[in-house]
N, C-alpha and C positions, 0 to 999 in steps of 0.2 A: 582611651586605651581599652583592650577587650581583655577581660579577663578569658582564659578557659575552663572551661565546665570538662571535668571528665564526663568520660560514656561509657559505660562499660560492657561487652558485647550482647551482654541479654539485652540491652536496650537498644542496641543497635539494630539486632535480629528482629526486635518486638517490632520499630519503629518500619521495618523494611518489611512486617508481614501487614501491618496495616495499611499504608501505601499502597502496596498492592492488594488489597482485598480479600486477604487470605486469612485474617485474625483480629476484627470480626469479620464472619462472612457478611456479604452485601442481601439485604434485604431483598433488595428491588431484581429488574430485570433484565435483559443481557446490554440494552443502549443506559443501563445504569452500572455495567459490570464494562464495559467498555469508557465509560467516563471517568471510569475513577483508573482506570490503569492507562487511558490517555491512547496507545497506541496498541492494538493486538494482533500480536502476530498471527499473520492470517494463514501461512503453508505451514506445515498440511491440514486440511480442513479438521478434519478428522480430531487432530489433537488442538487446533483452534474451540473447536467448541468445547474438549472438553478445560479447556482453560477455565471458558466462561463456566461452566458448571461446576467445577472445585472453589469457585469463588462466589458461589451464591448457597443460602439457605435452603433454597428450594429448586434446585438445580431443573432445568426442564431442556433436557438431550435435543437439538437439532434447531432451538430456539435462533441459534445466529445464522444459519442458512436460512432459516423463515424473515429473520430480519434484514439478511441482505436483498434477498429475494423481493422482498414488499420495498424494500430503498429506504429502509427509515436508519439503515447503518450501510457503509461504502466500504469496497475493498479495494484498495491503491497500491501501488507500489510507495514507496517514500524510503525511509533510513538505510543506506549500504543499500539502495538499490533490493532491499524485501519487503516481500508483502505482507500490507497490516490492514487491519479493519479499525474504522475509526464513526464519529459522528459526526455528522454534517460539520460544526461548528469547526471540532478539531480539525478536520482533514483540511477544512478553508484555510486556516493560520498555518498550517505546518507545511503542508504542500506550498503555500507562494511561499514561506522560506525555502523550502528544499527547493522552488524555481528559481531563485534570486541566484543560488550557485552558477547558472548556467554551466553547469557539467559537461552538455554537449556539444558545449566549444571545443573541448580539452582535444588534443589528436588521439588522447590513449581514449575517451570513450567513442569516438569517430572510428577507429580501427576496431574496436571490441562489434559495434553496432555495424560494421561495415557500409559508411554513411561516409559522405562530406559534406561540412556545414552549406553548400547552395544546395544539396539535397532537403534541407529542414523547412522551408516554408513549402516548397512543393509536396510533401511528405506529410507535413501539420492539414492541407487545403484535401491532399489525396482523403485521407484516415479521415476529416469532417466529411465531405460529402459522399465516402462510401457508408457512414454512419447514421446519415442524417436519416435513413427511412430504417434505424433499430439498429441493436446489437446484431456484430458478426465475430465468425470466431475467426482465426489466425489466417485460417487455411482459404477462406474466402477476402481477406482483408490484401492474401498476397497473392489471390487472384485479380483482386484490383488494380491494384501496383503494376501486376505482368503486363495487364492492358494498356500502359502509358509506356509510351517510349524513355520518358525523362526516368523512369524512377524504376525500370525493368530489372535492374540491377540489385535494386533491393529486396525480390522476391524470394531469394534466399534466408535472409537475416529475416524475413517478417515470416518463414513457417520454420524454419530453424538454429542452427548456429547464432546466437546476438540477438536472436529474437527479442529477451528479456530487455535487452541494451535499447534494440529497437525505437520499443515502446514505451519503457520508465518516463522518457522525458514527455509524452505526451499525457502523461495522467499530471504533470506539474503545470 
């Protein structure tokens, strides 16, 4: 049998600013202010960092652009389809959950992405070998696309409208 323990809201608030690293601030640095709050939201950058900075001691402004930038923290898409910055470790475990959904089976993420599913491994093979000699951005990834007959269709959804849709599934 479980007995209940009242809570009473100051303990509730206390326990939920701890958690999140608001009350104590976190000592350490921004891949130690992202481990404790597990997932951070990464749009808009701007107010991304200064997350990280209200939850440190010793706040150092632009610290998680330095840390995406060098790869020691990732910036993914994941939950409801937004972007979050996480560490290597978190991102492995939550991302093959969020793939295990296969979401972009569904017809409603197919028409959002304006995609059909025998467009996806053609699409996965495209996005790997226009990647493989470095980062590109949107507008070059859907000049790739334009260049293939199979998948010209998608040059739209990969620089605008669904673009986000697009691409969520390839970060899982």
């Amino acid at each position: 049998m479980v007995s209940e323990v009242p809570i009473s809201t100051s303990q509730l608030l206390s326990w939920r600013l701890r958690r999140n690293g608001l009350e104590p601030l976190i000592e350490g640095d921004v891949s130690e202010v992202v481990t404790r709050v597990v997932a951070l939201r990464a749009w808009p950058a701007d107010i991304a960092d200064l997350s990280v900075c209200v939850r440190q001691v010793r706040p150092e402004p632009g610290a998680l652009e330095r840390a995406l930038t060098s790869g020691e923290l990732i910036r993914s898409y994941a939950f409801r389809g937004g972007s979050y910055v996480f560490t290597h470790d978190t991102a492995a475990v939550l991302l093959a959950v969020r793939a295990t959904t296969r979401v972009w089976e569904t017809p409603r993420f197919q028409q959002q992405a304006d995609f059909r599913l025998d467009d996806w491994e053609p699409l996965r093979e495209a996005v790997r070998g226009a990647l493989a000699t470095g980062p590109k951005t949107r507008k070059e990834l859907s000049v790739h696309l334009s260049e293939m007959d199979a998948l010209k269709h998608l040059t739209v959804a990969a620089t605008g409208v669904g673009s986000d849709s697009l691409y969520k599934p390839l970060h899982w």
